[in-house]
N, C-alpha and C positions, 0 to 999 in steps of 0.2 A: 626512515620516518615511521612512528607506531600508528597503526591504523585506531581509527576511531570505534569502532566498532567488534566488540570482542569476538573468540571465537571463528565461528567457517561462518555465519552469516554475512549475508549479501548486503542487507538491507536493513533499516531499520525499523520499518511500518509494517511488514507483513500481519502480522496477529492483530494489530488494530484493523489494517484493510478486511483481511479474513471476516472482524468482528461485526464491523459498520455494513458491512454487504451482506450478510445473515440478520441482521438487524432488519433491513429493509426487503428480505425474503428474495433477494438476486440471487443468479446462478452468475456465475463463473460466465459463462457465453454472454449471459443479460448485461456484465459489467462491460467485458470487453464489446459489444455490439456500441454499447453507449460511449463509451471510449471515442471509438472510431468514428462516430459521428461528429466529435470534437477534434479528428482528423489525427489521434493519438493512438498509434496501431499496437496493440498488446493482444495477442491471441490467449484465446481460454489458456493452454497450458503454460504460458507465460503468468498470466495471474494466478495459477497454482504455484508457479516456481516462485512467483515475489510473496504468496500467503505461507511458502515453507522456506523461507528466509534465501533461496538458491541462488535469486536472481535480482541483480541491483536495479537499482528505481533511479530514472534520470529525474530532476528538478520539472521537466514539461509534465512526466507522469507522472509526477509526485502532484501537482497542480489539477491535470485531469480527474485521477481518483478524490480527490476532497470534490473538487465541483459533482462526477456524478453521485458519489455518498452523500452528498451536501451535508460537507462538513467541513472546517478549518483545517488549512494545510497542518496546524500546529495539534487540531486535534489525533493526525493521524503518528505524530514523533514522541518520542518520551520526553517525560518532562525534562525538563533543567538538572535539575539536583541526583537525575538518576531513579530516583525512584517513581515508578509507574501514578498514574493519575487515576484510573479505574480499574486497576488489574492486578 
């Protein structure tokens, strides 16, 4: 079966996550602290490995990161047709 996802990436949100959380002046620790309080354990160097594509993103964390970026699940994925929405 062909993976969805080209290349050695994990993931597909990293660069958006990366983007929305410098947007809002968080640290890497600041996201994963808020995480966790949503009972969603992603340690600082986990959210480094999912902003450099390393490491895959489950559906519960894919959910956590939009509510603490507050932003739409769909804001964090590429668009439909492939090609990027702000980038």
């Amino acid at each position: 079966m062909a993976r969805i996802i080209e290349d050695t990436r994990q993931n597909l949100v990293g660069e958006r996550v990366r983007k929305y959380r410098r947007l809002r002046r968080m640290s890497q620790q600041t996201l994963s602290a808020k995480l966790e309080v949503l009972a969603i354990y992603i340690c600082r160097g986990s959210v480094s490995r999912i902003e450099k594509y390393t490491r895959t993103v489950t559906d519960i964390e894919l959910f956590g990161l939009a509510q603490v970026l507050g932003v739409a699940v769909t804001d964090l994925l590429p668009a439909v047709d492939g090609r990027d929405k702000d980038f």
